[in-house]
DRENPA-3360 file (N, C-alpha, C; in nm, 2 decimals, always signed):
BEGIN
1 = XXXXXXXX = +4.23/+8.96/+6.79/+4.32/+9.00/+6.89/+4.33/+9.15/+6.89 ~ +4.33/+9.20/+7.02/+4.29/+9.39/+7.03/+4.46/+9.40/+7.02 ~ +4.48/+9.53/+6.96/+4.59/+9.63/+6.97/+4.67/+9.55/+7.10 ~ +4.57/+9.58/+7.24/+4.66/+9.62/+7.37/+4.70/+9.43/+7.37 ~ +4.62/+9.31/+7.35/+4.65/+9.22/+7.37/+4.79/+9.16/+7.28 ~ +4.80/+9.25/+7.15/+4.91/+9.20/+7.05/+5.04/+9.27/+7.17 ~ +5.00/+9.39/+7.19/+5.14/+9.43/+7.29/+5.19/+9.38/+7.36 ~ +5.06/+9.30/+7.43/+5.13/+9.22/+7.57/+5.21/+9.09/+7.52;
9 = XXXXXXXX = +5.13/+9.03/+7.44/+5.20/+8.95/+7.37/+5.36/+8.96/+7.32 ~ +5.37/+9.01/+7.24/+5.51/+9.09/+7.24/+5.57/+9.11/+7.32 ~ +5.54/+9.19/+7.41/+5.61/+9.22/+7.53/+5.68/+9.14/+7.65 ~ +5.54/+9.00/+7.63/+5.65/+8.85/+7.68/+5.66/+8.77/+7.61 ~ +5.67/+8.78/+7.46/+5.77/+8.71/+7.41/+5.91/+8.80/+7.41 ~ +5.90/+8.91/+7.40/+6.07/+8.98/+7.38/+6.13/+8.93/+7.55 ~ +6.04/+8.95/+7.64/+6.08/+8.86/+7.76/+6.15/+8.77/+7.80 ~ +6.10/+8.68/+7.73/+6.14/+8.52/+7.71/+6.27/+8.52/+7.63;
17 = XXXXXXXX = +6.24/+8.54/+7.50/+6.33/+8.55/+7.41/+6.46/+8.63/+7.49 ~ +6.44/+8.75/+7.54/+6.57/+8.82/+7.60/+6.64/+8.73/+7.73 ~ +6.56/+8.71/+7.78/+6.59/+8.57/+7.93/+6.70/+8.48/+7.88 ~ +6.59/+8.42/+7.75/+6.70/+8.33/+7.73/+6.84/+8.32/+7.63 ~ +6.85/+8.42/+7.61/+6.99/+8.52/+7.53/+7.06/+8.53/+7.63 ~ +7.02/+8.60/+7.76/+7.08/+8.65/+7.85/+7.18/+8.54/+7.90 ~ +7.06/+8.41/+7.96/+7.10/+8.26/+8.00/+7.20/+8.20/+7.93 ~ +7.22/+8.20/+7.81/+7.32/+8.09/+7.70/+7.37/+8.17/+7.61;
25 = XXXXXXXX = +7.39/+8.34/+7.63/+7.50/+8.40/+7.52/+7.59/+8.47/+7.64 ~ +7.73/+8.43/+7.67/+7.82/+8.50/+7.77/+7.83/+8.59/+7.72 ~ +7.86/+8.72/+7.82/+7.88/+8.92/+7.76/+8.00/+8.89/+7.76 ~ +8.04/+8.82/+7.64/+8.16/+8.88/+7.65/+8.18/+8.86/+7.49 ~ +8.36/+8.91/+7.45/+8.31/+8.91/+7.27/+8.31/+8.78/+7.25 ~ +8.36/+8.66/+7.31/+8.35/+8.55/+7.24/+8.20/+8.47/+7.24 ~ +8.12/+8.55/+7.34/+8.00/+8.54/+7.33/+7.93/+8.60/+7.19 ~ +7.92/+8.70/+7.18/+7.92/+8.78/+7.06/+7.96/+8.74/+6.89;
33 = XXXXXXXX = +8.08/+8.68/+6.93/+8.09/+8.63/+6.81/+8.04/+8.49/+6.79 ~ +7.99/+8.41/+6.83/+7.97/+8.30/+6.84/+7.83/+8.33/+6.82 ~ +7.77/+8.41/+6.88/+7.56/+8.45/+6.84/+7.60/+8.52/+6.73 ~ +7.69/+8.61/+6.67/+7.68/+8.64/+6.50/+7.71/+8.48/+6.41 ~ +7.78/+8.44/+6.46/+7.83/+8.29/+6.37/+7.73/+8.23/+6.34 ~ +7.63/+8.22/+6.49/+7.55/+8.12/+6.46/+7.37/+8.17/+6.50 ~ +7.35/+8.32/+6.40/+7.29/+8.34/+6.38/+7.13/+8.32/+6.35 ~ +7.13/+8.24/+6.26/+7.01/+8.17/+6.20/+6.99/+8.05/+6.27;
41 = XXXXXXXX = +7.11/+8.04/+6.37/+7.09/+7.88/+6.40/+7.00/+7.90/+6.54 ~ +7.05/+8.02/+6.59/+6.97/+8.08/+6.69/+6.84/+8.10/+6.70 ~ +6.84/+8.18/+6.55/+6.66/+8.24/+6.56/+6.58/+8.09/+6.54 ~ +6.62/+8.01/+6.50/+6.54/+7.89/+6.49/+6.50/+7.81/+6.62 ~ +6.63/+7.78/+6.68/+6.62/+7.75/+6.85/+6.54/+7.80/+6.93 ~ +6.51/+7.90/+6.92/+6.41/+8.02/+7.00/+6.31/+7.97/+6.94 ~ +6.34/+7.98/+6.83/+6.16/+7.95/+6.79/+6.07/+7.84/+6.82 ~ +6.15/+7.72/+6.79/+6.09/+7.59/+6.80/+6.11/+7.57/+6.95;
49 = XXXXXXXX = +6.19/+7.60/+7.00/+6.20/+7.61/+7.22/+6.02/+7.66/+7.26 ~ +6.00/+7.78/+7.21/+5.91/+7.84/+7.26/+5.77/+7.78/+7.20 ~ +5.79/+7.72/+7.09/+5.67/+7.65/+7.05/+5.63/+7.51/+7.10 ~ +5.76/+7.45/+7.09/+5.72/+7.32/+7.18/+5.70/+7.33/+7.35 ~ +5.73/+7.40/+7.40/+5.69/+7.47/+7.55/+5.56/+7.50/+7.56 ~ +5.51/+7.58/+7.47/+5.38/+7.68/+7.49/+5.27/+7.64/+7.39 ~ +5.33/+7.61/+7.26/+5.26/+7.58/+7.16/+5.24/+7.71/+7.08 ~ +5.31/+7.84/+7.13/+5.28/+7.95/+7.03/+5.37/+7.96/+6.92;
57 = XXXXXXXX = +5.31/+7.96/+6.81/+5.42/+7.95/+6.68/+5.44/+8.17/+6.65 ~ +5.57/+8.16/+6.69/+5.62/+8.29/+6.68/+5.69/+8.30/+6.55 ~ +5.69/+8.47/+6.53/+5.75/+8.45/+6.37/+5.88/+8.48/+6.39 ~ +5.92/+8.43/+6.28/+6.09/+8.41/+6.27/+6.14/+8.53/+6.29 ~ +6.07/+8.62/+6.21/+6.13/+8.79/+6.19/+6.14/+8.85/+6.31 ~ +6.06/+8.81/+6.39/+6.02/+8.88/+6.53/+6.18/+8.84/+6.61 ~ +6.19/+8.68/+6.58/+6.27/+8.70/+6.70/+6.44/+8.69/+6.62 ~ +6.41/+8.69/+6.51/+6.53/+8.79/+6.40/+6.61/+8.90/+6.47;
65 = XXXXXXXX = +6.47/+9.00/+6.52/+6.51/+9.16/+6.52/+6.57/+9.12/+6.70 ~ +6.49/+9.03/+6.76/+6.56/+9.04/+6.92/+6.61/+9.01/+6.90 ~ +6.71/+8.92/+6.82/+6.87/+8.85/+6.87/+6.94/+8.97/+6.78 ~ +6.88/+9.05/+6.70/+6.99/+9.13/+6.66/+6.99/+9.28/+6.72 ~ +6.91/+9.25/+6.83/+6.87/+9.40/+6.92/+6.95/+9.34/+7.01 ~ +7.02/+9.23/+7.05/+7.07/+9.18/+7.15/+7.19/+9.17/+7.16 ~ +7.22/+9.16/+6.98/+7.40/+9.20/+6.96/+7.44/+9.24/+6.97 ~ +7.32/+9.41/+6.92/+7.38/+9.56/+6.92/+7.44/+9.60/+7.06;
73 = XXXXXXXX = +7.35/+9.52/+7.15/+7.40/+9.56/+7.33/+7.51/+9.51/+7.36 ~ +7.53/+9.38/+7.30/+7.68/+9.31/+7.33/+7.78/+9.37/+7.28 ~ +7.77/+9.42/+7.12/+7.84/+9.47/+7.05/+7.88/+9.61/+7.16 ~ +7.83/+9.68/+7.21/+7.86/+9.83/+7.31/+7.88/+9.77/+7.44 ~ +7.86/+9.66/+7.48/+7.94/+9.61/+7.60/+8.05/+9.61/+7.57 ~ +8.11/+9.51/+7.46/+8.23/+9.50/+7.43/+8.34/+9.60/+7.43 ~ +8.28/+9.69/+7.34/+8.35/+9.78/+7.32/+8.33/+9.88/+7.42 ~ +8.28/+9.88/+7.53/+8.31/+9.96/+7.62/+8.40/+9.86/+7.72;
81 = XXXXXXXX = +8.40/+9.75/+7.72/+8.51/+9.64/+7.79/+8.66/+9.70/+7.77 ~ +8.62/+9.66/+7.64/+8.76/+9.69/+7.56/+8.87/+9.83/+7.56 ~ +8.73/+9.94/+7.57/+8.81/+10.09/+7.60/+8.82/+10.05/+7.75 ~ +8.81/+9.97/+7.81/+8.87/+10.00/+8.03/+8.93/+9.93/+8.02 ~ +8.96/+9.79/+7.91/+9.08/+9.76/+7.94/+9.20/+9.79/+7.87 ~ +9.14/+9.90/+7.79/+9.30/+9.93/+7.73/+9.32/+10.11/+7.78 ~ +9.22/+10.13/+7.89/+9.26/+10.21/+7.95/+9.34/+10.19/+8.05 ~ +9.28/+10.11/+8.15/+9.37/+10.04/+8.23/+9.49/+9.98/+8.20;
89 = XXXXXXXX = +9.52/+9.90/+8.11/+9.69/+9.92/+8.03/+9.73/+9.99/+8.02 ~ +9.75/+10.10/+7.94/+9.76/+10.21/+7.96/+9.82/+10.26/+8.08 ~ +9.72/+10.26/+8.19/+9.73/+10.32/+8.31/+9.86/+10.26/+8.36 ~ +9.86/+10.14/+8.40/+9.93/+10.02/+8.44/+10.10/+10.05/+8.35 ~ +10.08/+10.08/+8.23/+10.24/+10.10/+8.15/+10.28/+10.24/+8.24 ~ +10.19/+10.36/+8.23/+10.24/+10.43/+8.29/+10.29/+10.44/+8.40 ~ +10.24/+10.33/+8.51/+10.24/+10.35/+8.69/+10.35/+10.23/+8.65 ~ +10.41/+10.18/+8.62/+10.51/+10.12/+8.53/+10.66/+10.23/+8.52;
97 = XXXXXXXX = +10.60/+10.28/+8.42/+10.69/+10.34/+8.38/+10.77/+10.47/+8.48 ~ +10.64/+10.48/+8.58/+10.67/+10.56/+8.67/+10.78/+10.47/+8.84 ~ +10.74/+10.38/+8.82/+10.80/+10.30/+8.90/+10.93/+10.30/+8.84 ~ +10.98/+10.24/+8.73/+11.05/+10.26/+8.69/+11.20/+10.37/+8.68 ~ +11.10/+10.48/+8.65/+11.17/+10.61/+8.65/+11.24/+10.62/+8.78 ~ +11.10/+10.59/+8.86/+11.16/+10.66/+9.02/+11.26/+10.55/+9.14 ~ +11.28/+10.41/+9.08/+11.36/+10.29/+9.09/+11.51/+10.35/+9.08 ~ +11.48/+10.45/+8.93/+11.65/+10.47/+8.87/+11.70/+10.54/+8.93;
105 = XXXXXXXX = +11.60/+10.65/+8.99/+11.63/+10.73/+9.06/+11.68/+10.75/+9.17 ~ +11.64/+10.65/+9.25/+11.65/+10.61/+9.37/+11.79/+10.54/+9.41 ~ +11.82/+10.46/+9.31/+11.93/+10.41/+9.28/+12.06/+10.50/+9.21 ~ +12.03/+10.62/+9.16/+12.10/+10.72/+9.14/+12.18/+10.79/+9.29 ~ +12.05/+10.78/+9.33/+12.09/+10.91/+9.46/+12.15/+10.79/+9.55 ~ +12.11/+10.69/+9.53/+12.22/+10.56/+9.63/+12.36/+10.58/+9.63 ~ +12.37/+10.59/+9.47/+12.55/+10.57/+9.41/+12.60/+10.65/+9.44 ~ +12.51/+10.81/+9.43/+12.59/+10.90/+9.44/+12.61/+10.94/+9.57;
113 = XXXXXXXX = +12.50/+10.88/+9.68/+12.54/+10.90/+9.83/+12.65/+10.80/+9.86 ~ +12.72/+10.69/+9.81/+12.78/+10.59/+9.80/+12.94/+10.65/+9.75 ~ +12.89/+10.71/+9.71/+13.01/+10.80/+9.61/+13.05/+10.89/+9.68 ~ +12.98/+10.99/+9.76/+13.03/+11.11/+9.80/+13.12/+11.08/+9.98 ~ +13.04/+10.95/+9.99/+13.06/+10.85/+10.14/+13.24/+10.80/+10.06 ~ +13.22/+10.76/+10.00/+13.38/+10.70/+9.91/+13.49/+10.79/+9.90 ~ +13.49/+10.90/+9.87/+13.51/+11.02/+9.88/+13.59/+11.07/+10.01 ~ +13.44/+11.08/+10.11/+13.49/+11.16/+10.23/+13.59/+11.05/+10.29;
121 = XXXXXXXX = +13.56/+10.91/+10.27/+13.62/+10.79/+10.38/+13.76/+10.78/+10.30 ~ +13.78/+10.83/+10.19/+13.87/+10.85/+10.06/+14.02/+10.95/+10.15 ~ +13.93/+11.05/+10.22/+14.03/+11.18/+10.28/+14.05/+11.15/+10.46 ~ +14.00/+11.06/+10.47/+14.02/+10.96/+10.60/+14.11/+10.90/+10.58 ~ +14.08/+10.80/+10.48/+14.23/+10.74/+10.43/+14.36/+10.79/+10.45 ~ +14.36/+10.93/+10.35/+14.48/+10.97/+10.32/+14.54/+11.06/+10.46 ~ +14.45/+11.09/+10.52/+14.48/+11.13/+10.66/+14.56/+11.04/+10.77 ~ +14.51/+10.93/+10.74/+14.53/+10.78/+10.82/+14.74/+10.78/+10.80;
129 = XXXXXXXX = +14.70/+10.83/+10.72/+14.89/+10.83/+10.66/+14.90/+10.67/+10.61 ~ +14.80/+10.60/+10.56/+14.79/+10.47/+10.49/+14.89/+10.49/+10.32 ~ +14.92/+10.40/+10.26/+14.98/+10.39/+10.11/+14.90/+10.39/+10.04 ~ +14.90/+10.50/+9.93/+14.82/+10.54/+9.87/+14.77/+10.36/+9.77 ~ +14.83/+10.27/+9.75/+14.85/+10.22/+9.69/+14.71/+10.12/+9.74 ~ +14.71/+10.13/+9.87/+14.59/+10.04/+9.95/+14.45/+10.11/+9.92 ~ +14.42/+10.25/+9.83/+14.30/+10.28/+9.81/+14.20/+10.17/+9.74 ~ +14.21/+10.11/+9.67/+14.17/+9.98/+9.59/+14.11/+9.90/+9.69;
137 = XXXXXXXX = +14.20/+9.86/+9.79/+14.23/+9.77/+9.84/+14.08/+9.80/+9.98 ~ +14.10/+9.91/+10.03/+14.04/+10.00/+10.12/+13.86/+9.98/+10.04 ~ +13.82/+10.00/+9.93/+13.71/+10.01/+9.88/+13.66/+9.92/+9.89 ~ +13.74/+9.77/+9.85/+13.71/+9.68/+9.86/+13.66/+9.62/+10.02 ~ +13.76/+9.66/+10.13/+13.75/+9.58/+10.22/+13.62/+9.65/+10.24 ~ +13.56/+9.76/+10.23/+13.46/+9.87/+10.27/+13.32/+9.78/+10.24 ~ +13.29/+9.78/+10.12/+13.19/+9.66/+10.05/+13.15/+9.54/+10.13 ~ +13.29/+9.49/+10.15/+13.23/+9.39/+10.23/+13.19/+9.34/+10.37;
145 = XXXXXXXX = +13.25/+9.46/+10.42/+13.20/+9.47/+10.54/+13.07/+9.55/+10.56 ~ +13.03/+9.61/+10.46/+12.88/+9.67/+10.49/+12.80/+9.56/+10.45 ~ +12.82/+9.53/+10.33/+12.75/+9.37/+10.27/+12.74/+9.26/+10.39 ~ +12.81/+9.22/+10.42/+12.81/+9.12/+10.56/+12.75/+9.10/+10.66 ~ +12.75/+9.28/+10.70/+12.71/+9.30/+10.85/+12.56/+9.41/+10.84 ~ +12.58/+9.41/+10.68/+12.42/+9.48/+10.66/+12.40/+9.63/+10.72 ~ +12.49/+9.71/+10.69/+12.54/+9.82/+10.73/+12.57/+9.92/+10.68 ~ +12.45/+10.01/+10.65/+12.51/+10.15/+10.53/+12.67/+10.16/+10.56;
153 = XXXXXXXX = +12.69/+10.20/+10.43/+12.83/+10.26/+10.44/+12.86/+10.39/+10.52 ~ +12.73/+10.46/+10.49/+12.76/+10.60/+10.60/+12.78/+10.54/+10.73 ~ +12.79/+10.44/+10.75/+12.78/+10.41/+10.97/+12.96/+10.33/+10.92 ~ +13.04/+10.32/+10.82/+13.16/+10.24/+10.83/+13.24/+10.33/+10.81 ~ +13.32/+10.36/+10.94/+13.48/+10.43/+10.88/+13.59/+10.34/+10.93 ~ +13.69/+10.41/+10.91/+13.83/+10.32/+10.95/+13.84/+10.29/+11.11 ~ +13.76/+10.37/+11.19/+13.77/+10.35/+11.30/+13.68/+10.29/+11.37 ~ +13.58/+10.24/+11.27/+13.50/+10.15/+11.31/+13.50/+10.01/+11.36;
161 = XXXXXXXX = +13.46/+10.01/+11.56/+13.50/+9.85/+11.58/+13.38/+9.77/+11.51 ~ +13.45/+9.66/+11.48/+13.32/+9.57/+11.38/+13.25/+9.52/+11.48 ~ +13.27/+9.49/+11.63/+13.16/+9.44/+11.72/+13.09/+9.55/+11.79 ~ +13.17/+9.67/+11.86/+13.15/+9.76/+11.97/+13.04/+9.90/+11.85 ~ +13.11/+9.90/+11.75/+13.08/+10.03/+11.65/+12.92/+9.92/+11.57 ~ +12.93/+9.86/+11.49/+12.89/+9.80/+11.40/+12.82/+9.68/+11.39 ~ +12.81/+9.63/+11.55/+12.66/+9.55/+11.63/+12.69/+9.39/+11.55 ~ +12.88/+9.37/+11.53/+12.87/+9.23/+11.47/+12.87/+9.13/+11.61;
169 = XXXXXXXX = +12.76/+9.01/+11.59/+12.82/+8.95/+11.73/+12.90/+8.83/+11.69 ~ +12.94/+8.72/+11.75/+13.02/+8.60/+11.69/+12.99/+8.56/+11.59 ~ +12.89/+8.53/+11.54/+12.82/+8.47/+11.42/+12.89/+8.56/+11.31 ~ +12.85/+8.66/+11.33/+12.88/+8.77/+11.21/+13.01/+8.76/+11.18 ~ +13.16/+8.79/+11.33/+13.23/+8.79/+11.28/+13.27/+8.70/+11.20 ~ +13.26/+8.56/+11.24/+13.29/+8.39/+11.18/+13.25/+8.44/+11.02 ~ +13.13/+8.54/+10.96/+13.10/+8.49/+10.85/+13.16/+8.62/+10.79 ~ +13.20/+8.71/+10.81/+13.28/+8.81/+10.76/+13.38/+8.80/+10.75;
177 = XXXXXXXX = +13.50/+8.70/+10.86/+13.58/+8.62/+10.84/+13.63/+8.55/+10.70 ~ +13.51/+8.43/+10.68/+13.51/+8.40/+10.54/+13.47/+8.44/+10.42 ~ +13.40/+8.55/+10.42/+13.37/+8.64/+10.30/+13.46/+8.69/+10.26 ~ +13.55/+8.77/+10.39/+13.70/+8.81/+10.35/+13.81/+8.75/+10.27 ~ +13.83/+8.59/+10.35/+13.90/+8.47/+10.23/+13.84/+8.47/+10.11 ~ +13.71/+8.44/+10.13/+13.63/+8.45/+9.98/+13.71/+8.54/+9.90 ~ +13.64/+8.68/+9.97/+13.68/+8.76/+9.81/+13.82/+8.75/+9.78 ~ +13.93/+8.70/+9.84/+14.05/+8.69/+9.81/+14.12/+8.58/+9.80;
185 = XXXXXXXX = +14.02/+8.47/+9.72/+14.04/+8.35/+9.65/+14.11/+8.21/+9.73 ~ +14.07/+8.27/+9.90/+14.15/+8.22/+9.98/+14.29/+8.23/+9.98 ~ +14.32/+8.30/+9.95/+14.55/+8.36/+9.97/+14.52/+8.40/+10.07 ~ +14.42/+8.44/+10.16/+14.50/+8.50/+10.32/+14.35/+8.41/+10.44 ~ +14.44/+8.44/+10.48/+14.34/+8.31/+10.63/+14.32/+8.43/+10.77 ~ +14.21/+8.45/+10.78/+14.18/+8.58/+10.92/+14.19/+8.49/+11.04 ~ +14.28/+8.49/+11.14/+14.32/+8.42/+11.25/+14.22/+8.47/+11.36 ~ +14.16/+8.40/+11.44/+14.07/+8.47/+11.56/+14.07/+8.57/+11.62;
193 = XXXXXXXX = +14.27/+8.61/+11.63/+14.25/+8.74/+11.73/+14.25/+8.87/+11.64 ~ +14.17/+8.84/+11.50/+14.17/+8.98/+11.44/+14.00/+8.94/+11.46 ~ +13.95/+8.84/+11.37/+13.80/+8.82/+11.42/+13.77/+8.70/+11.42 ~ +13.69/+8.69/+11.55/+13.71/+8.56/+11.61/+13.61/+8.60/+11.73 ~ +13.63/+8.46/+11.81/+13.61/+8.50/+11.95/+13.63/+8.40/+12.08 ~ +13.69/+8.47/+12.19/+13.74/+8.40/+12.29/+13.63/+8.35/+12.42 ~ +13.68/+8.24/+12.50/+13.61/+8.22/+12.60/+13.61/+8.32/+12.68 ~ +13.51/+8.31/+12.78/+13.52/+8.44/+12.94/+13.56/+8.26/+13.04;
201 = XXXXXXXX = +13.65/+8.27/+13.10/+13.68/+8.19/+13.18/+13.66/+8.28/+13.32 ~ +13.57/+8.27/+13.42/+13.56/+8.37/+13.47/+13.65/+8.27/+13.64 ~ +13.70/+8.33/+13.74/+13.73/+8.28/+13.83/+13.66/+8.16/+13.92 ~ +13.52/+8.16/+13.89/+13.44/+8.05/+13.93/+13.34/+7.97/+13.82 ~ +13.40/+7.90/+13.79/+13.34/+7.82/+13.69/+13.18/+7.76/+13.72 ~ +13.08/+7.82/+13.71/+12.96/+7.88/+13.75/+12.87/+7.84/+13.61 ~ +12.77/+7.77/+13.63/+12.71/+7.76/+13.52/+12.63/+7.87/+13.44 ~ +12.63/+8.02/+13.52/+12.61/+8.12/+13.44/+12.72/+8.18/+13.39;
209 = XXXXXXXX = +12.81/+8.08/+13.36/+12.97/+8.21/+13.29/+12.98/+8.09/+13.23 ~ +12.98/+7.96/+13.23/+13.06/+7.90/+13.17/+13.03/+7.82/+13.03 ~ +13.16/+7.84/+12.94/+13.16/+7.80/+12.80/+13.04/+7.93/+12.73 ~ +13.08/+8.07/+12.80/+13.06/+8.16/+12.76/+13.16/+8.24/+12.62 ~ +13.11/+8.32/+12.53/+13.25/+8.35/+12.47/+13.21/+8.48/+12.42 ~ +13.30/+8.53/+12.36/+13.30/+8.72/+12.37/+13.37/+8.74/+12.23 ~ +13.27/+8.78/+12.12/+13.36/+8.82/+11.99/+13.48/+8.90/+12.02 ~ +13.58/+8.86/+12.00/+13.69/+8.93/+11.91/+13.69/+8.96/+11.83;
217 = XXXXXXXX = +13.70/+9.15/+11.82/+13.73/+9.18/+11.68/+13.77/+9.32/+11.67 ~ +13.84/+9.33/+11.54/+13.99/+9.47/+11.54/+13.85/+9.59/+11.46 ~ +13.90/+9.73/+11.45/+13.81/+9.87/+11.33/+13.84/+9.72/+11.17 ~ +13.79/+9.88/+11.16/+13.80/+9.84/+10.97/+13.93/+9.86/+10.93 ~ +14.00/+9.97/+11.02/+14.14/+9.96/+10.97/+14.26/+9.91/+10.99 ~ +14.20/+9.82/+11.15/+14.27/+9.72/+11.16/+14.30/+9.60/+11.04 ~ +14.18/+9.58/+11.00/+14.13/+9.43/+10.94/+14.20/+9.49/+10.77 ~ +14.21/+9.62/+10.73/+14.25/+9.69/+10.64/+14.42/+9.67/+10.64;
225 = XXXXXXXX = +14.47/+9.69/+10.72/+14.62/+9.70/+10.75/+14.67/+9.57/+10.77 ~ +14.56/+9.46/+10.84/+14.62/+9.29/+10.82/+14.61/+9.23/+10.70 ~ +14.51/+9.28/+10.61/+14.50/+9.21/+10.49/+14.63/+9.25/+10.39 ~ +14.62/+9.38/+10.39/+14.72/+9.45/+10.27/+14.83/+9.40/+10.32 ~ +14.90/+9.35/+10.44/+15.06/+9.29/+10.47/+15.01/+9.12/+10.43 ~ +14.92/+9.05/+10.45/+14.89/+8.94/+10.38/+14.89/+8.94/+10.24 ~ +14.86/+9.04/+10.19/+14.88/+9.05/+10.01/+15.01/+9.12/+9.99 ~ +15.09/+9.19/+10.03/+15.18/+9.23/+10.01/+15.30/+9.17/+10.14;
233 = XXX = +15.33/+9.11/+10.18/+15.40/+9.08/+10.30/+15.55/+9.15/+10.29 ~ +15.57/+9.19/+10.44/+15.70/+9.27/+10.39/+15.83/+9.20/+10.37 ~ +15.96/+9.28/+10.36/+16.06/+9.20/+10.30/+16.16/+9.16/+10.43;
% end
């Protein structure tokens, strides 16, 4: 056998041999560890595969050095796996951590716009010539009517009508109605004509008017000045 005929030879067996590494060892490390485990068990497999196929009896050593020329590639797959995925972690804690950060933040500048709104509606209050005593009381009612009706607090002042100002229609008022009992353990009961709503009985009972109905409903400081004589009733 010439020089150039041993090369070719070689050249498809490392062929074969790499094909079928490629075929039945996964890139990945459990692949890797599993072709180091089972090492010798491999080079044998190869060998007797390709001889009972072809009938060429290949030497052990030969395909020795391909499965361990084959690790070395796995082995530098892996570990280039392994640096992107712990780059990518990495990345991910920080865009994380940055979410985070900017969450708090965001929630900062809420409170404090919440706060400075508390404040100004604070000197409304005391303007109103209300009892100082109802500031508590005033915060509270504030919350829940933004809560309810889904409504920054910057769009709520005392003079806010909750239908005409604050876009509540019947539905809304009915359920800010009982939010109100809610938060106040049910001790006070909101009667329709603070929020509620009445029929339009119009002069001709017309099937475009009729069993029509029109929320009823008082500012915020109406609903502020009914509650506090419900909790405090006078003497």
């Amino acid at each position: 056998m010439t020089a150039d005929d041993r090369a070719y030879e070689l050249d498809i067996l490392k062929k074969v041999i790499n094909t079928y590494l490629d075929q039945t060892v996964p890139v990945t490390e459990e692949g890797l560890d599993s072709l180091v485990s089972k090492h010798d068990e491999t080079v044998w497999k190869i060998a007797t595969k390709i001889y009972s196929e072809s009938g060429h009896k290949v030497e052990f050593s030969l395909v020795r050095d391909i499965v361990n020329s084959h690790i070395e590639v796995l082995k530098m797959h892996v570990a280039t796996e392994k640096a992107a995925a712990y780059k990518r972690l990495q990345c991910q804690k920080v865009e994380e951590a940055r979410r985070v950060a900017q969450g708090a933040q965001q929630a900062a500048e809420a409170e404090n716009r919440r706060q400075n709104r508390l404040i100004e509606l604070a000197k409304k209050f005391d303007e109103s010539g209300r009892d100082k005593s109802m500031s508590d009381l005033f915060v509270k009612v504030l919350d829940i009517v933004s809560e309810q009706l889904s409504v920054e607090l910057d769009k709520v002042s005392l003079n806010s009508h909750i239908c005409k100002d604050l876009g509540a229609d019947e539905l809304d008022t009915l359920e800010l109605a009982m939010a109100v009992e809610e938060a106040f353990d049910f001790n006070i009961e909101i009667p329709e004509d603070i929020l509620g709503s009445v029929k339009k009985w119009p002069p001709s009972f017309s099937n475009d008017y009729f069993g029509d109905s029109v929320p009823v409903a008082c500012t915020v400081g109406e609903l502020l000045d009914y509650i506090h004589k419900q909790i405090l009733p006078e003497d």
